[in-house]
py3Dmol code that shows the C-alpha trace and the ligand (Angstrom):
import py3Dmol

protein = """\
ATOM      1  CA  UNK A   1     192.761  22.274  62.748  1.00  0.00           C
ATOM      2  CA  UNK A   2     195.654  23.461  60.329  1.00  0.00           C
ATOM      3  CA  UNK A   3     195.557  22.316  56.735  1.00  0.00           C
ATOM      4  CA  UNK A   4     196.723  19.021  56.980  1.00  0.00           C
ATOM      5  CA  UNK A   5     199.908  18.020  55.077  1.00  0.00           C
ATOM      6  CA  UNK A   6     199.717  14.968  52.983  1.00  0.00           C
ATOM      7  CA  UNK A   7     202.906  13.194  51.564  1.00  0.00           C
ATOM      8  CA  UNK A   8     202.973  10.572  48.890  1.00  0.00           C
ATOM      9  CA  UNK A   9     205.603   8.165  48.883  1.00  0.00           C
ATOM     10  CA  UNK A  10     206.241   6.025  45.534  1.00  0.00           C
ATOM     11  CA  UNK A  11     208.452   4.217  43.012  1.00  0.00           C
ATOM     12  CA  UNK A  12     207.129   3.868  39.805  1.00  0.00           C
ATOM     13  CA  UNK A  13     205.607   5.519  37.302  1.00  0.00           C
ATOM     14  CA  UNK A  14     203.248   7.961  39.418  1.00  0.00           C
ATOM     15  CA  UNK A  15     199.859   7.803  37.537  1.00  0.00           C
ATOM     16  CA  UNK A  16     198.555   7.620  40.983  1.00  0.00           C
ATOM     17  CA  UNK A  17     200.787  10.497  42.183  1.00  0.00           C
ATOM     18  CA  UNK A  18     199.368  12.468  39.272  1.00  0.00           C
ATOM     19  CA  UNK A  19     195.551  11.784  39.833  1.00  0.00           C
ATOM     20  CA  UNK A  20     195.929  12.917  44.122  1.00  0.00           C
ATOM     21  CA  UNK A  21     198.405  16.008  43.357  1.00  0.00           C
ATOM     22  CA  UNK A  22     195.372  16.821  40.505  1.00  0.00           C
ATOM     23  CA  UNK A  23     192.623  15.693  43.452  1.00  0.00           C
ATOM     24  CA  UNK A  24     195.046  18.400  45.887  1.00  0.00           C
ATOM     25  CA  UNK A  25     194.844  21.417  43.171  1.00  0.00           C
ATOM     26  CA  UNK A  26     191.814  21.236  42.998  1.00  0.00           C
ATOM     27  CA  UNK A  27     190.484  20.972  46.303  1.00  0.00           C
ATOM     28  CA  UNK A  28     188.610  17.835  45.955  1.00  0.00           C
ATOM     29  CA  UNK A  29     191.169  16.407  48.561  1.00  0.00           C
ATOM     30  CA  UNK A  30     191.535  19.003  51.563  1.00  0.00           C
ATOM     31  CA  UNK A  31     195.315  19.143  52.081  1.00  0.00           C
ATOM     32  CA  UNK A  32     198.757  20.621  51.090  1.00  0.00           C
ATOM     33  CA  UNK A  33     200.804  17.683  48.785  1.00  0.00           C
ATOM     34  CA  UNK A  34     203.531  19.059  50.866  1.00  0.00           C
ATOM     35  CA  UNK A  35     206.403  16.400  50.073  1.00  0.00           C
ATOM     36  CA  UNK A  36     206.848  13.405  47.569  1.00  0.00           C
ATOM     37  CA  UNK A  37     209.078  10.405  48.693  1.00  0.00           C
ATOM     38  CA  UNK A  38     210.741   8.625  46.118  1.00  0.00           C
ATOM     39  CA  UNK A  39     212.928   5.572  46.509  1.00  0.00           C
ATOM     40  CA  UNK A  40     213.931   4.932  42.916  1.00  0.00           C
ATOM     41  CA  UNK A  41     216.680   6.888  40.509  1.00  0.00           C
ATOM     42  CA  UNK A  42     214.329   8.001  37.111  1.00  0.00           C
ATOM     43  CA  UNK A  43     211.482   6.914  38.222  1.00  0.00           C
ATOM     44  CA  UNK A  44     208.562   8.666  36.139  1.00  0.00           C
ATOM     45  CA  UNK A  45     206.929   9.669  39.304  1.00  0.00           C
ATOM     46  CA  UNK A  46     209.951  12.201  39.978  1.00  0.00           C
ATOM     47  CA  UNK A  47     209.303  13.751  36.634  1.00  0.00           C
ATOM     48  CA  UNK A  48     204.811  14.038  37.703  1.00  0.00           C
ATOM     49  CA  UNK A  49     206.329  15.667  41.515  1.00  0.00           C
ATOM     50  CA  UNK A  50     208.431  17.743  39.019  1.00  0.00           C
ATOM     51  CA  UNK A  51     205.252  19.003  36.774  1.00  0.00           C
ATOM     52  CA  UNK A  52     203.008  19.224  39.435  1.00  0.00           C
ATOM     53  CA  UNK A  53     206.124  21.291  41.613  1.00  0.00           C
ATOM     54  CA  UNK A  54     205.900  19.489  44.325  1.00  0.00           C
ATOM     55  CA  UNK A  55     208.597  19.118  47.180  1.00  0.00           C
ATOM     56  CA  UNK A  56     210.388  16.317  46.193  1.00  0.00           C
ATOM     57  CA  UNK A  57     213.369  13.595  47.985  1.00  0.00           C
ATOM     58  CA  UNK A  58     214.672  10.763  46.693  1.00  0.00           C
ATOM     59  CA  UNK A  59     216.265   8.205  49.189  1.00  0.00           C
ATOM     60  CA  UNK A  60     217.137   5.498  47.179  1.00  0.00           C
ATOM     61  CA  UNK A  61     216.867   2.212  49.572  1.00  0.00           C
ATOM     62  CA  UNK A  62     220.128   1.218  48.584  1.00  0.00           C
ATOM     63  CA  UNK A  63     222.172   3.478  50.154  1.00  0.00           C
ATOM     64  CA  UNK A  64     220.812   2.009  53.424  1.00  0.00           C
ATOM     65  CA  UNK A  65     222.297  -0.926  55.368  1.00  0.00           C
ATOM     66  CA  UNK A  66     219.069  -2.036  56.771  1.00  0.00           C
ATOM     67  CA  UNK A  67     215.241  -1.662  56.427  1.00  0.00           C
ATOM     68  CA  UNK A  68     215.393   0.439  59.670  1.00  0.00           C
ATOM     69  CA  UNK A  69     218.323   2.632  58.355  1.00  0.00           C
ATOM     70  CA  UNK A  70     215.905   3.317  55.137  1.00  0.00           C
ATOM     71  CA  UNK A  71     212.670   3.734  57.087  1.00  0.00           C
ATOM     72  CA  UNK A  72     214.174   6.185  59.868  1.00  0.00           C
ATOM     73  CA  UNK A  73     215.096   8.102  56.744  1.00  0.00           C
ATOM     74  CA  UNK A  74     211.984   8.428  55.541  1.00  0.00           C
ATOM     75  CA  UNK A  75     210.929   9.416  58.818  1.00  0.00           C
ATOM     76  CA  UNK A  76     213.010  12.038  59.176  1.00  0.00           C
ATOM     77  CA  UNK A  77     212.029  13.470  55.791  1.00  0.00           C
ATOM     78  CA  UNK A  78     208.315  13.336  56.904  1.00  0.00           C
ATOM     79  CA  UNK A  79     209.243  15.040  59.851  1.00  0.00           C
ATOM     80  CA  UNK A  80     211.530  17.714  58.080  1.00  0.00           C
ATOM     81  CA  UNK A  81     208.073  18.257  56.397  1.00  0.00           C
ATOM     82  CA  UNK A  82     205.795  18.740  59.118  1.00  0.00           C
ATOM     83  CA  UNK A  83     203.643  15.736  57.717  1.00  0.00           C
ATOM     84  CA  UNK A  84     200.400  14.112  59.634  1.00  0.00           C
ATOM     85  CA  UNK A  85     199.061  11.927  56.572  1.00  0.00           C
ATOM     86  CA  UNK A  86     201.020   9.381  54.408  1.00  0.00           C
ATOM     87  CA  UNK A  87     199.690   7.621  51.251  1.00  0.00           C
ATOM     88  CA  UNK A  88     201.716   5.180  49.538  1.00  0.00           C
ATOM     89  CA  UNK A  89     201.238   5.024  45.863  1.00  0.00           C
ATOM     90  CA  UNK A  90     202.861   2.157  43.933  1.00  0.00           C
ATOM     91  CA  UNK A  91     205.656   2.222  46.448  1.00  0.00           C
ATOM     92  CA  UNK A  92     207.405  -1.055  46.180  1.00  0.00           C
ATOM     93  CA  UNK A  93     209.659  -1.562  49.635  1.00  0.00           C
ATOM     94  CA  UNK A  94     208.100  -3.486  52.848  1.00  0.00           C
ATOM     95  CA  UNK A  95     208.019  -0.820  55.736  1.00  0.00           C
ATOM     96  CA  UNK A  96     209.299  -2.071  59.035  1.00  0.00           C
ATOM     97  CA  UNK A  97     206.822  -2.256  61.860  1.00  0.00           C
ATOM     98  CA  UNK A  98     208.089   0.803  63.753  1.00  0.00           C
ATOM     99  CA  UNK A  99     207.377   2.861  60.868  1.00  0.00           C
ATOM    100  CA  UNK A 100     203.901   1.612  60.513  1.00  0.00           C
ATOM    101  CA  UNK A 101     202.768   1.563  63.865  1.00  0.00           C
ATOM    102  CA  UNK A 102     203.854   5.239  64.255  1.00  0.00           C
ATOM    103  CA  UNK A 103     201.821   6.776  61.349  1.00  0.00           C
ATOM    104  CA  UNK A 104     198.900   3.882  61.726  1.00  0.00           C
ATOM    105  CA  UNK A 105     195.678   5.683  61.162  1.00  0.00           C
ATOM    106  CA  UNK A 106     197.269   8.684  59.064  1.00  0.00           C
ATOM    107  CA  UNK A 107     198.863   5.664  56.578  1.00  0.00           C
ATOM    108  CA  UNK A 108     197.182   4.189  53.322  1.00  0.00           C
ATOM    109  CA  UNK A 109     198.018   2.380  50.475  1.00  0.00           C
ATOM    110  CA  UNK A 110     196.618   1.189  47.353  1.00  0.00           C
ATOM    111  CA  UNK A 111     196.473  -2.315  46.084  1.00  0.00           C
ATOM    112  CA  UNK A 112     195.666  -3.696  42.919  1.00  0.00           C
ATOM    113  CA  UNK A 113     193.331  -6.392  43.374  1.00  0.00           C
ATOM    114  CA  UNK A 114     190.121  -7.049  45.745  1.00  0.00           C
ATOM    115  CA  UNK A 115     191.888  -7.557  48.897  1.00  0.00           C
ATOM    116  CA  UNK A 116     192.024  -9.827  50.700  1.00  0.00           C
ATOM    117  CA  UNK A 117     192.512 -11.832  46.982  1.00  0.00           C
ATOM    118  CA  UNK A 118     196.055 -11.400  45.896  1.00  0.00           C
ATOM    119  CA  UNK A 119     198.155  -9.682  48.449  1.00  0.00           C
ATOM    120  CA  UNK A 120     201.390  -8.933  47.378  1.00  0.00           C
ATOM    121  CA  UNK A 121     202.954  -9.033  43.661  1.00  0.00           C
ATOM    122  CA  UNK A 122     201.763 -10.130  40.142  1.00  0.00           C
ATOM    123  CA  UNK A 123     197.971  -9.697  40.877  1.00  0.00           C
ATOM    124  CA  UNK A 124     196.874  -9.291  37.632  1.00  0.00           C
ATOM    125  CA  UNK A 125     198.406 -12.680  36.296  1.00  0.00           C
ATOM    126  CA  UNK A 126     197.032 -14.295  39.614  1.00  0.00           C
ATOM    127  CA  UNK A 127     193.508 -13.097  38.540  1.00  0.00           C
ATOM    128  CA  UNK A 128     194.004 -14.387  35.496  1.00  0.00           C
ATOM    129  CA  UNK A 129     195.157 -17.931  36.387  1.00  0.00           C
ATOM    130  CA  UNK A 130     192.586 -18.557  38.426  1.00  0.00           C
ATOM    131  CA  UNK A 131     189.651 -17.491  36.230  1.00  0.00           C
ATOM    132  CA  UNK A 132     188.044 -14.686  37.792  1.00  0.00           C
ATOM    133  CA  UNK A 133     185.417 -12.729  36.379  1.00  0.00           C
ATOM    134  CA  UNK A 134     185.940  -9.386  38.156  1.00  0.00           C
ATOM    135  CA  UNK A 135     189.178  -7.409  39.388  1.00  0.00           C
ATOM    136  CA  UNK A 136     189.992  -3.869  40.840  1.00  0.00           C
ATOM    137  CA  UNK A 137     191.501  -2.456  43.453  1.00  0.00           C
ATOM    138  CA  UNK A 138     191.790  -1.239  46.601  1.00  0.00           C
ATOM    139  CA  UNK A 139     192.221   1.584  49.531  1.00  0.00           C
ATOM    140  CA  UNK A 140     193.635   0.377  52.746  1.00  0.00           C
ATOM    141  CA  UNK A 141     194.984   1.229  55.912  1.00  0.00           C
ATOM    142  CA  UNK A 142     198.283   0.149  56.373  1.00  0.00           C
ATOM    143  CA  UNK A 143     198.928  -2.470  59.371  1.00  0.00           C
ATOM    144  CA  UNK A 144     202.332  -4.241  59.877  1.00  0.00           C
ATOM    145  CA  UNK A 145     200.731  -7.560  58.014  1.00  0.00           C
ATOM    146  CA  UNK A 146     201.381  -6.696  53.937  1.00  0.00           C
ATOM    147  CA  UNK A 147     198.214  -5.770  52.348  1.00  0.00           C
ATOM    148  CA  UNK A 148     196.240  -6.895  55.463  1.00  0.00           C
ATOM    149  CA  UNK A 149     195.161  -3.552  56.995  1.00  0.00           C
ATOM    150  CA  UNK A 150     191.188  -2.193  57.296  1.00  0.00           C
ATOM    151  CA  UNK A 151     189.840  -1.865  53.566  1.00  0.00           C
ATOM    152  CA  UNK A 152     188.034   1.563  53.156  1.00  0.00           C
ATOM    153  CA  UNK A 153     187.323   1.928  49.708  1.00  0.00           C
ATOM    154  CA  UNK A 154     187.119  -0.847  46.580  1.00  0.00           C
ATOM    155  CA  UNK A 155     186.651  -0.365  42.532  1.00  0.00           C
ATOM    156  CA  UNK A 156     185.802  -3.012  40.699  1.00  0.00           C
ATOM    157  CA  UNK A 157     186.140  -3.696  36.779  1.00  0.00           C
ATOM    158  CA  UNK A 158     185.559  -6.701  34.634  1.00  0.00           C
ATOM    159  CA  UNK A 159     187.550  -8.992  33.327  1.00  0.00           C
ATOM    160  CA  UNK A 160     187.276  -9.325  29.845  1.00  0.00           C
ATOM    161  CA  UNK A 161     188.074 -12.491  27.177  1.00  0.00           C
ATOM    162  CA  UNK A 162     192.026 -12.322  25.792  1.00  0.00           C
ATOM    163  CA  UNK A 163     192.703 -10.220  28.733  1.00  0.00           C
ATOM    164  CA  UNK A 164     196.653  -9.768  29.339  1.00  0.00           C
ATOM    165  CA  UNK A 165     198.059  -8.999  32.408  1.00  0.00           C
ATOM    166  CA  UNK A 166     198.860  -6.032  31.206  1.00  0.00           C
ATOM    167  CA  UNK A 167     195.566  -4.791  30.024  1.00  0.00           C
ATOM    168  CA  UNK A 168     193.808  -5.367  32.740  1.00  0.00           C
ATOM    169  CA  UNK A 169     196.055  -3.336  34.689  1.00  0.00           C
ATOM    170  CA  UNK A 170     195.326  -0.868  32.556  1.00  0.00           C
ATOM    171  CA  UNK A 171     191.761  -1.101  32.903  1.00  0.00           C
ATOM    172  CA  UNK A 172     192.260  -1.310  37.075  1.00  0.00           C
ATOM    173  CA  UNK A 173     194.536   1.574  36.748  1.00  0.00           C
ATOM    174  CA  UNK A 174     191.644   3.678  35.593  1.00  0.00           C
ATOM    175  CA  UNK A 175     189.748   2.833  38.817  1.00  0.00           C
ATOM    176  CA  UNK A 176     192.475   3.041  41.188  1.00  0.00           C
ATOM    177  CA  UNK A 177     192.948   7.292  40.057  1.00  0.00           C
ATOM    178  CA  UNK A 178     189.002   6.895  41.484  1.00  0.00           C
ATOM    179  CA  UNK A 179     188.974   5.255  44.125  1.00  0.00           C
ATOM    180  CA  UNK A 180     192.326   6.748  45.738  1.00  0.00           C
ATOM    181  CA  UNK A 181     191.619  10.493  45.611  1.00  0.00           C
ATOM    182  CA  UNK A 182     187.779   9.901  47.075  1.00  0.00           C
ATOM    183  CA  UNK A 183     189.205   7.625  49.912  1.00  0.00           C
ATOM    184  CA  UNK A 184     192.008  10.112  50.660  1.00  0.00           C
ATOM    185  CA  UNK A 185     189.507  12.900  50.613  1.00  0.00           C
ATOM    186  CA  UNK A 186     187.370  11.216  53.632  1.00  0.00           C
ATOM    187  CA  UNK A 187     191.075  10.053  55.552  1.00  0.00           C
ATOM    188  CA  UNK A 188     192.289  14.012  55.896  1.00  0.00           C
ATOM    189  CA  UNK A 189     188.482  15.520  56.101  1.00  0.00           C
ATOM    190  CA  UNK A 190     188.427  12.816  59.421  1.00  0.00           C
ATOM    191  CA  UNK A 191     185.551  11.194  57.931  1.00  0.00           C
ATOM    192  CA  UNK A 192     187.112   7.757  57.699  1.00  0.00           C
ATOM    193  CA  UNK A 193     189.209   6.614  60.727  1.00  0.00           C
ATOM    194  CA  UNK A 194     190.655   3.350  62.151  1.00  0.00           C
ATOM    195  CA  UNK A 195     189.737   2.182  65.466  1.00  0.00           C
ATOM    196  CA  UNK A 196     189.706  -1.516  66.900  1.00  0.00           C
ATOM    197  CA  UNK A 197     191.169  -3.080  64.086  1.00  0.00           C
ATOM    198  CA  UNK A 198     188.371  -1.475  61.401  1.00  0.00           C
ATOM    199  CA  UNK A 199     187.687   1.461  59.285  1.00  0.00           C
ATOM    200  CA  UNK A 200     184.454   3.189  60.262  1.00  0.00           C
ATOM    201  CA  UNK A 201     182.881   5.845  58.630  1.00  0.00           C
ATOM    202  CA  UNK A 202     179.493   7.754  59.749  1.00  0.00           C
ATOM    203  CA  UNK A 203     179.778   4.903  62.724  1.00  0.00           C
ATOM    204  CA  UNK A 204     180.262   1.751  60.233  1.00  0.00           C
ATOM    205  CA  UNK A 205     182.616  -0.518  60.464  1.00  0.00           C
ATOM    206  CA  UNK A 206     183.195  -0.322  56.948  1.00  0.00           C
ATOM    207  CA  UNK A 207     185.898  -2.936  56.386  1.00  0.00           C
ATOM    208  CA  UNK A 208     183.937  -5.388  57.719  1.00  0.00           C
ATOM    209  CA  UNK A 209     182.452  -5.579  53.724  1.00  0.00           C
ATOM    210  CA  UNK A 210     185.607  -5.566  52.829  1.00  0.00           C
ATOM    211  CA  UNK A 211     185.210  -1.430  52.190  1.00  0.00           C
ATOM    212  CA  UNK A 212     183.054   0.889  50.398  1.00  0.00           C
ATOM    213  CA  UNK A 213     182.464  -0.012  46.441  1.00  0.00           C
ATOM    214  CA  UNK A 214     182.633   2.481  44.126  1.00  0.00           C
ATOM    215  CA  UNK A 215     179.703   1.875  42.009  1.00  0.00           C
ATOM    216  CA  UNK A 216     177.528   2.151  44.350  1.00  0.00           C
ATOM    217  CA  UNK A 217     179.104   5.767  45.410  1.00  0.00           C
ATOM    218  CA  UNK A 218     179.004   6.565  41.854  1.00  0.00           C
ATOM    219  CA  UNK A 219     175.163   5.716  41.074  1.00  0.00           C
ATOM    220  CA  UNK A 220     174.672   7.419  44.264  1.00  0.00           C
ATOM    221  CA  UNK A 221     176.105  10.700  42.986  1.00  0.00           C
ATOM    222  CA  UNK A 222     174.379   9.753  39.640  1.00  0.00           C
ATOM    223  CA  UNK A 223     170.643   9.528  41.643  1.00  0.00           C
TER     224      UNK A 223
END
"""
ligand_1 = """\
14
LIG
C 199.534 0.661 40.851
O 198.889 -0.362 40.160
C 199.454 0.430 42.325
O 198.237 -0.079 42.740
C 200.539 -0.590 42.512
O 201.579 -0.121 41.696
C 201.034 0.609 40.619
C 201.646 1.971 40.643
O 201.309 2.728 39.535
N 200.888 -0.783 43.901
P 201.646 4.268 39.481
O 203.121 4.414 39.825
O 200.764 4.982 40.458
O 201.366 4.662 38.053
"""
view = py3Dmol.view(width=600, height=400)
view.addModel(protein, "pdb")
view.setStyle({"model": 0}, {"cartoon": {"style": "trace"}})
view.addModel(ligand_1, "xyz")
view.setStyle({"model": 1}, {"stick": {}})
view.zoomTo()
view.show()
């Protein structure tokens, strides 16, 4: 099989963007970061595809009538590419079910909570409100339902007293640059895969545990 080329599409800031272009150099993730999709005028992550000299678009949604106008755009950039895997990294538009169910199985996305807590926006303040002890994040393949598709991969930190919202981002953040370049890595290699609703990997089903967990990857590597 060719080297397989990944894209990464995003909004923000692009710490995430960063961490899988770094994961790409360096080989620990097998593919080319062949194009970066950005929907969002001065975005920071333009400036990371920018150090990093990566292909680069950006389609900003608003010059679309419609969520299909938008997506088919992004499709045809993808295309233009010659891409076969998609990660979306802090990338803050819904994508329409036609674009999903064409690139399901070569799509991920990372979330910042322990799915299936806390789909959707504000996590960290959800956390917050409703006491938990632990947070993190999470790897998972994208289905049409928001946040709802096979979990492959989780990191998990604590949460800690006079935590803001904003620092325990933070503190996710760090796992999230972890977790998403490791999950990625197994996605292209072909050792992760969706079939019948699940990710499976060495013939586990492993989003029936709601994913992998980090720490116990990383003691493994440590033993
Ligand atoms: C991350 O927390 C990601 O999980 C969420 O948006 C944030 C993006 O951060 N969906 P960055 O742009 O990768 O720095």
């Amino acid at each position: 099989m060719s080297r397989r080329r990944l894209a990464v599409l995003t909004s923000g800031r692009g710490s995430n963007l960063d961490a899988i272009a770094a994961a790409c150099a360096s080989g620990a993730i097998d593919a080319d970061l062949a194009l970066v999709l950005c929907n969002v005028t001065g975005a920071g992550a333009l400036d990371v595809a920018a150090r990093h000299a990566l292909p680069c678009r950006l389609i900003p949604h608003g010059n679309f009538a419609s969520r299909d106008a938008f997506d088919r755009e992004l499709q045809v950039a993808l295309e233009d590419h010659g891409i076969d895997f998609v990660a979306l990294a802090g990338f803050m538009r819904i994508l329409g079910e036609g674009f999903v169910r064409a690139w399901e199985g070569t799509l991920v996305n990372i979330h910042p909570s322990l799915l299936p807590r806390y789909p959707g926006l504000h996590t960290h303040r959800r956390a917050l409100e409703a006491g938990d002890r632990e947070a993190g994040a999470t790897v998972h393949f994208v289905t049409p339902t928001l946040d709802a598709g096979p979990a492959i991969l989780r990191g998990r930190v604590p949460v800690l007293t006079g935590d803001s919202p904003a620092s325990l981002a933070e503190r996710v953040l760090g796992v999230e640059h972890r977790i998403y370049s490791r999950a990625l890595a197994w996605c292209i290699a072909g050792e992760v895969t969706l079939a019948q609703g699940k990710a499976w990997k060495d013939g586990v089903a492993i989003s029936d545990a709601g994913g992998l967990d980090l720490s116990s990857l990383e003691a493994a590597d440590e033993g």
